[in-house]
Every structure is written in structure tokens, then in C-alpha cells.
C-alpha positions as CSV (number, residue, x, y, z in Angstrom):
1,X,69.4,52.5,-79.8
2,X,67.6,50.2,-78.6
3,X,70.0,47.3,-78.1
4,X,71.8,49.8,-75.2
5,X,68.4,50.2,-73.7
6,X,68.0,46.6,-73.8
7,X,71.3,46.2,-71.5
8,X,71.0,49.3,-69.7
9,X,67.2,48.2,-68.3
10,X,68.8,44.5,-67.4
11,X,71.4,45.9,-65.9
12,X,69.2,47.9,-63.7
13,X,67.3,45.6,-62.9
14,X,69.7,43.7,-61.9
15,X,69.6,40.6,-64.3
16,X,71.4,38.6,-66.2
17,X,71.4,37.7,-70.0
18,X,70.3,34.0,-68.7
19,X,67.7,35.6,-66.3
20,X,66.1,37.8,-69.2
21,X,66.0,34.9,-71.4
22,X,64.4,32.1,-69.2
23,X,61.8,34.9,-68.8
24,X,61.6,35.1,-73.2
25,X,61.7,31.6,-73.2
26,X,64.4,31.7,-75.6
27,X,68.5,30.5,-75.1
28,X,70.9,33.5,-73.9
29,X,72.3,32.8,-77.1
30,X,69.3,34.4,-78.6
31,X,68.9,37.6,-76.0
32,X,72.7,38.3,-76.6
33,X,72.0,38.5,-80.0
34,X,69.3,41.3,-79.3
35,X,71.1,43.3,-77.5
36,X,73.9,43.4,-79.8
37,X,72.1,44.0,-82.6
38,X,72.5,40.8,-84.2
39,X,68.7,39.9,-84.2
40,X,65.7,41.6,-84.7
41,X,63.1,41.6,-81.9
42,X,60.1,39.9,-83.0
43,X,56.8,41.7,-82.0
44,X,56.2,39.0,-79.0
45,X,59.3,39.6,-77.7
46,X,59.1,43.3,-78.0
47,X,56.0,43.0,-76.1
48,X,57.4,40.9,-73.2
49,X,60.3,43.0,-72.2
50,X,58.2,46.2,-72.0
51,X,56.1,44.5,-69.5
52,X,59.3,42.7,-68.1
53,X,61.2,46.5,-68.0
54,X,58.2,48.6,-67.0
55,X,59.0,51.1,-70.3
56,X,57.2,52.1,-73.6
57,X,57.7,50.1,-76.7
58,X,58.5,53.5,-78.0
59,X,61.1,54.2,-76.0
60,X,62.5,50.6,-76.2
61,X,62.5,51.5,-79.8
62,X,64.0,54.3,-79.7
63,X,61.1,56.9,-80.9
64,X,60.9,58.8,-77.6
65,X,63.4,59.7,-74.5
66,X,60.8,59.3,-72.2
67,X,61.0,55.1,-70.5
68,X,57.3,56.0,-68.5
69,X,54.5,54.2,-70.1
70,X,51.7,56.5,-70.4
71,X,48.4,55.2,-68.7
């Protein structure tokens, strides 16, 4: 679950594996990896793409359907 929302928020955003990356500060190697479900997500990580995607770490995770972040 949530390696297709990985790709499916990119993808809406319009990035690439290389963009999402730079931003993570890791290789696309690495971010590939995550959204195939090759590599867990440490916690920083998990952190950073919530913030880069605009969704809740639950939903990221899988634990809810709803992407808004509650504030």
C-alpha cells in the first residue's frame, strides 16, 4: 500500500524518481527501492515525503483512505 501511494503522489505531482530523491537526499537508486517495496522507509524519510506530498503519515502508511492532514 504504501509503495503505490508513494508513485501515485510523484506522479501527481509531477516528479520524477531523481526529483524525489535529490529532495531525500538519497540516490534514485534508493527511492526506487521504496516505492517498490524493496526498502523500508526510515522514520526521517517517512517524515519528509508527507511534508514533500502534503498527506498524513497515516495515509502514506496505509492506516486511513483519507490523504488530508488533519490540522
Amino acid at each position: 500500500m504504501v509503495f503505490t501511494r508513494l508513485r501515485e503522489f510523484r506522479e501527481k505531482k509531477g516528479l520524477t524518481q531523481s526529483k524525489v530523491a535529490g529532495y531525500l537526499n538519497c540516490s534514485q537508486q534508493v527511492y526506487s527501492n521504496y516505492e517498490l517495496g524493496q526498502r523500508d522507509i526510515p522514520t526521517d524519510v517517512l517524515i519528509a515525503l508527507v511534508k514533500l506530498f502534503d498527506v498524513s503519515a497515516d495515509y502514506l502508511l496505509g492506516i486511513t483512505d483519507n490523504p488530508k492532514i488533519n490540522r
